[in-house]
N, C-alpha and C positions, 0 to 999 in steps of 0.2 A: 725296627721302629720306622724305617724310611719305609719300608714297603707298606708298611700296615694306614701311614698316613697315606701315601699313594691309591693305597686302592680307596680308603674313604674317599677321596677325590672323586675318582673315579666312579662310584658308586652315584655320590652327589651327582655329578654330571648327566648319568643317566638316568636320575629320579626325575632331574629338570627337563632333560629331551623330552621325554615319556610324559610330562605334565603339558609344556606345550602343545605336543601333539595330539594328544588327552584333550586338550580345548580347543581345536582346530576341526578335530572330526567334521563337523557340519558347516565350516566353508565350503560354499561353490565357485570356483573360477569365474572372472571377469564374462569370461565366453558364453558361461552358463546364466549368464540375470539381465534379463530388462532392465532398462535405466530410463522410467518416465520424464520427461521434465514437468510437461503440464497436465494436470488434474483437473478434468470438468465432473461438478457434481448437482447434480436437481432430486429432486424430491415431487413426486406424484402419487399420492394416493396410497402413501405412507410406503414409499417403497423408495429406495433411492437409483437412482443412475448414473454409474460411474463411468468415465472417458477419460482412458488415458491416451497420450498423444507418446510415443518410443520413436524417437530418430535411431534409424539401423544404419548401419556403412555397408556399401556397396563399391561395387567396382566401377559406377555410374555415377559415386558421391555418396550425398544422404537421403536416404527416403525416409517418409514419414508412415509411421505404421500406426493407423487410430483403433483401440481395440477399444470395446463398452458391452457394460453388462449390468443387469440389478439383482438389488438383491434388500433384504429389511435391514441391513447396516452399512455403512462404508466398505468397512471390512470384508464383509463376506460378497460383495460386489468384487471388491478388486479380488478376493481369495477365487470367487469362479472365473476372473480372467487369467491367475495363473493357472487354475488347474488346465485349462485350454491351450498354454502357453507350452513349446519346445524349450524353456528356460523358464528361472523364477522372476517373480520381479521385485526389484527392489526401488523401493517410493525415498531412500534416504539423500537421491539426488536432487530431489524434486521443485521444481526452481517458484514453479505459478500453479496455484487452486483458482480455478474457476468456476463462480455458482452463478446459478439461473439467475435472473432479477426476482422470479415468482417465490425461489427458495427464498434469495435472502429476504422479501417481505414479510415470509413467514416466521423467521429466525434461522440465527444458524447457530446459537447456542449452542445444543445437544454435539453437533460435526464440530467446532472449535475445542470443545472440552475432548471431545475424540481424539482429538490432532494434537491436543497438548499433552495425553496421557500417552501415547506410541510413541514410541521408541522408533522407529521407522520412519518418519517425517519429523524436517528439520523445522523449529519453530521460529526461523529465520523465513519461511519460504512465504512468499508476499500472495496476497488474495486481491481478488479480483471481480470486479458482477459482470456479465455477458447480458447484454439487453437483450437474448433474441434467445432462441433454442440452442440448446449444445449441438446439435444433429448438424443442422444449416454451417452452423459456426465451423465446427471441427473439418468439416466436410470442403469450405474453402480454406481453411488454413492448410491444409490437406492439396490444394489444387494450386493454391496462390503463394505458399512460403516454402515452396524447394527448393532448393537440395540444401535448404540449412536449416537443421534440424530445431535451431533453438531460436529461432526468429520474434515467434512469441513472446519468449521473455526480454527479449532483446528493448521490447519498448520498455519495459522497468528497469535498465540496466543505466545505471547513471553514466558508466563510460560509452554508452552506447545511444539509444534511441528515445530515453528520457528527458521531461521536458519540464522548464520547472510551474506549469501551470496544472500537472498532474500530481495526485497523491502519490505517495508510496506507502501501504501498512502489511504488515507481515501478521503471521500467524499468534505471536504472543502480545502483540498491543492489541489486537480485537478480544483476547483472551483478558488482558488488565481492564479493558473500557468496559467488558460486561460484569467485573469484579470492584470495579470503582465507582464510587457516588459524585467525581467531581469532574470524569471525563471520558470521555465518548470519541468516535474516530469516523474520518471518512474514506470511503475504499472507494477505486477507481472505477469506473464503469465503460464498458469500450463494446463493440460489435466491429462485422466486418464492414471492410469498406470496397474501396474499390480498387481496380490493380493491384493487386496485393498488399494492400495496405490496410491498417486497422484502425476506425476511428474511436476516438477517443470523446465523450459525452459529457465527462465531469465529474461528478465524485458523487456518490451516496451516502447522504446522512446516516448514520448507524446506532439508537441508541439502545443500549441491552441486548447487543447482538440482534435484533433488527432495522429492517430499511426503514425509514421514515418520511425521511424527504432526499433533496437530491440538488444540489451546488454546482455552477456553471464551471466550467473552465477559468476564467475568470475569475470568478471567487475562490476557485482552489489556488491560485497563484496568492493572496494575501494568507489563504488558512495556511501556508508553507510558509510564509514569512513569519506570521504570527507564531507559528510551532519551530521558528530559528532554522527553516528548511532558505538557503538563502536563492532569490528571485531571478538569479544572473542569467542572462541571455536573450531571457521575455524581451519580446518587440512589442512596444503598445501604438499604436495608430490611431491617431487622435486629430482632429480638423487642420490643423496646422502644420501637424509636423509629426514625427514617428520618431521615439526614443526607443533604445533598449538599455534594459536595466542591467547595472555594472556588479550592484549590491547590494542587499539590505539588512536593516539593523533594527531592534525596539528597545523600547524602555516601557516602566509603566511602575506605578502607584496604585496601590490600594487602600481603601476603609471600608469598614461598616458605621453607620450614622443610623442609631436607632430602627436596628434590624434590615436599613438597606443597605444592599454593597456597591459601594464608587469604586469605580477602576478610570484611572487616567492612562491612558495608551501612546504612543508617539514611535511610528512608524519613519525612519529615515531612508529613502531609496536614492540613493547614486545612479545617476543617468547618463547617458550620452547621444547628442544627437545624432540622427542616422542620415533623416532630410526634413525639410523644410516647404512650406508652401506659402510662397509671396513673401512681402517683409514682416517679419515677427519678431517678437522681445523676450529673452529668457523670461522675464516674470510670466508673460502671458503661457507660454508654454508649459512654465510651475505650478500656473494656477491651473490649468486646463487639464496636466496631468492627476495634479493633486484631488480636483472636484470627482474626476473618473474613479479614482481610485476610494472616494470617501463613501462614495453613491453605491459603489459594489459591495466596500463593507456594511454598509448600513443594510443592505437586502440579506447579507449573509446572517450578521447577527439579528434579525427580524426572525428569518426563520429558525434559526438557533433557538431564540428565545419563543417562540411558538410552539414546536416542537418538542418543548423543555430537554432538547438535546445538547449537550455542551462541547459542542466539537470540538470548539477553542481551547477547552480546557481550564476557562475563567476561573472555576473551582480552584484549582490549584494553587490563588492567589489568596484564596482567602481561607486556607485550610487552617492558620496557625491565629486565628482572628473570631472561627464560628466553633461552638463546642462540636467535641465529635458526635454528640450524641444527635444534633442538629443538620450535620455534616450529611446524613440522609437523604434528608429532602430537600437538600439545594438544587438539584433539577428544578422540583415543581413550588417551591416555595419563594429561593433566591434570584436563582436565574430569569425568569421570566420580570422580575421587579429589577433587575440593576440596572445601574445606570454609570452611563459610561461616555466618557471626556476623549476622542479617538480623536487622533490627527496625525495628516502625513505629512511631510514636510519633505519634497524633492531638489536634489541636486544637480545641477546641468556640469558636467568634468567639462563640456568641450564648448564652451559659449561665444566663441569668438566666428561663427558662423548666422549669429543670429545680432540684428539691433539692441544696443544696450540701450535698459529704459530707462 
């Protein structure tokens, strides 16, 4: 009896080896695969162009290896960079997608629903618009961000070179904004700069998976407050005096009143002064921040509401208020008619530097 249960064991044991191993087959070593980080992708004349950017290790550090190819799909773009390739490549690392500005005018639909159905890319991994050619681009991040290989992403990386007047959107909220009626997203837009640096432009309105219009730096620092991305850091320089922001917070109220929809807003930003020019009064510095900041929003939600793009998401406030059946056409029906009670209200932590009024 003892032996007879023993060899069962032992039987089992090698059913499971053999079943592992059975689904291992087709692993390739570390050694053997590409690890993209950044993805450039455009579209001409229905054809796509794919750039990948691979940091390799060397005995010199990291170099950057920019490999591109076309092809009529993503896929078979990147399939004929590996078949070119002494290794495969694997996209599951891949930190930033980069599209032309001319693609994303066109839509990027069709590539987004690509990127959400493969298994292969992570749908964490943040997008991005390149004002300029991928060729030029890739070409000095190539010349200007050695010997680290991830430099690029590094400006999207919040423990890193991010900044809170830049977006951040990743691959499945452009995927819900093109699936949602009540809100739409903005992606960053950047080119090269100078000394190795990469400037940063402001953000691109985006509605239905296309570009539409396009929000200052500036205005992207409230679209990240508004969206609870909090503001901390921003230096604002202002005639008087120059705060940076500690913290911020909202609030807000909704109705509809006979088909239009009121939203009350209330923006609270903690401050701290940095310096001063001549004698000044915390009030006047509150008002001065506060008017800066009311005039940005007011241009943002302008073109919001022009646009019938809802960057902000205002939709969302009044999902449980409009029937769903209505819920539609609140781009083109709601938004461009609301109306909205916005105000900021700033706080100085450190006022014992300025005349009390």
């Amino acid at each position: 009896m003892k032996h007879t249960w023993m060899r069962a064991v032992g039987i089992a044991i090698a059913v499971g080896i053999a079943a592992l191993l059975g689904g291992c087959w087709d692993n390739r070593d570390i050694d053997h695969r590409s690890l993209p980080v950044v993805m450039g992708v455009s579209l001409s004349k229905d054809k796509y162009e794919v750039v990948l950017q691979i940091p390799e290790t060397s005995s010199k550090g990291v170099n950057l290896r920019i490999l591109k190819q076309k092809g009529r799909t993503i896929n078979q773009a990147v399939d004929k960079i590996s078949e070119r390739m002494e290794s495969s490549v694997d996209l599951l690392h891949l930190k930033v997608i980069l599209v032309e500005k001319g693609y994303a005018q066109q839509g990027l639909t069709d590539s987004i629903a690509s990127f959400m159905r493969s298994r292969d890319i992570s749908p964490k991994t943040i997008v991005a618009i390149c004002d300029e050619k991928l060729d030029p681009f890739f070409d000095y991040v190539k010349k200007s961000m050695t010997p680290r290989g991830t430099t690029l992403y590094d400006c999207f990386e919040k423990n890193a070179g991010w900044n809170p007047q830049m977006s951040l959107t990743r691959i499945w909220e452009v995927y819900r904004s093109i699936h949602s009626y009540t809100r739409d997203v903005a992606i960053p837009i950047i080119k090269s700069g100078r000394n190795g640096t990469i400037d940063y432009l402001g953000s691109a309105i985006i509605k239905n998976g296309r570009m539409v219009d396009q929000i200052t730096p500036e205005e992207t620092l409230l679209f990240n407050s508004f969206n609870g991305h909090s503001a901390q850091g921003k230096i604002e320089v202002m005639d008087k005096a120059s705060v940076m922001i500690l913290r911020s917070s909202m609030r807000h109220r909704s109705k509809i009143v006979q088909g239009t929809p009121y939203l009350y807003v209330q923006i609270t930003v903690k401050v701290s002064i940095v310096e001063t020019k001549g004698s000044v009064t915390s009030q006047s510095i509150n008002q001065e921040l506060e008017k800066i900041l009311m005039k940005r929003f007011s241009g943002m939600l302008r073109k919001s509401q022009t646009r019938e793009a809802d960057i902000l998401g205002l939709g969302q406030y009044f999902r449980n208020k409009i029937p769903r059946t209505q819920l539609r056409v609140w781009r083109e029906s709601y938004l461009p008619k609301l109306r909205m009670d916005f105000r900021i209200k700033s706080i100085i932590q450190n006022d014992g530097y300025t005349k009390l009024s």
